[in-house]
N, C-alpha and C positions, 0 to 999 in steps of 0.2 A: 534425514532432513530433506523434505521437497525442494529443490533447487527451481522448479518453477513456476513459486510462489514468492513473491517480492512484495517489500514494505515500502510505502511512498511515502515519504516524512516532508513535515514542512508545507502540507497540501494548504491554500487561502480557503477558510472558510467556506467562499461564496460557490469554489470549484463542484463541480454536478460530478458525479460516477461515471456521467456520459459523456463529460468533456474526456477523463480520463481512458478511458476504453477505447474512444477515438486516437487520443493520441498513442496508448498503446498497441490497438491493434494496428498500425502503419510494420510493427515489428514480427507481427504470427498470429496466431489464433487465443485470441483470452478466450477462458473458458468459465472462469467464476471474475467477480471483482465483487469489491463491500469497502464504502464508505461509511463510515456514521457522519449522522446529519451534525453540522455543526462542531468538529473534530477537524482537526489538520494530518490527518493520514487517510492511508487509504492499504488494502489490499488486491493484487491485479494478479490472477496465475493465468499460464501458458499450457497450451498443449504440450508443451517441450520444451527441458530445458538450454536447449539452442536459443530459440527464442527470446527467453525470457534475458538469459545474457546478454545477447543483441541490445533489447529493448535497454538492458540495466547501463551498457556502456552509453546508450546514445544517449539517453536522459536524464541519467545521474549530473544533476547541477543546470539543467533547462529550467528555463523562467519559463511559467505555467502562472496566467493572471497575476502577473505583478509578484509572485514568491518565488526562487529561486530552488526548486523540489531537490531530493535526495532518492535512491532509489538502491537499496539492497536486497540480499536474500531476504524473506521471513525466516525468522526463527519461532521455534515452536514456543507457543504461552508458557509460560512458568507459572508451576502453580505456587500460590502463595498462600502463607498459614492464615486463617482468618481472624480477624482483629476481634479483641474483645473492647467492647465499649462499656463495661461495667453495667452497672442495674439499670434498666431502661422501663420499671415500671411506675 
């Protein structure tokens, strides 16, 4: 498991990827981040996991535009078995 790659939960809608980059790079060097548009998370990895630790103690529970964020490791996607929606012709 990549240790410095961290989940931001609780992200406000209106939050930009560039607000978040900003306030994460003050901790190291991000080297990927990914928002989706309109979702309240986000994805922010580190060149290192020093770094991203850093970043996870200082900001886990910082008010970021009026929401109060969450910041852990990522965990890898689970896959999951695909749903059957019965006859869809």
């Amino acid at each position: 498991m990549e240790k410095n790659k961290l989940f931001v939960g609780n992200v406000a809608y209106a939050t930009t990827i560039e607000t978040l980059v900003a306030l994460f790079s003050e901790y190291g060097e991000v080297t990927e981040s990914y928002k989706p548009q309109a979702k309240g998370f986000a994805f922010i990895t580190f060149k290192n996991e020093e770094d991203a630790a850093k970043a996870m103690e200082a900001l886990n529970g910082k008010e970021v535009d009026g929401r109060e964020i969450f910041v852990n490791v990522a965990r890898p996607r689970e896959e999951r078995p695909r749903r059957d929606f019965g006859d869809r012709n």
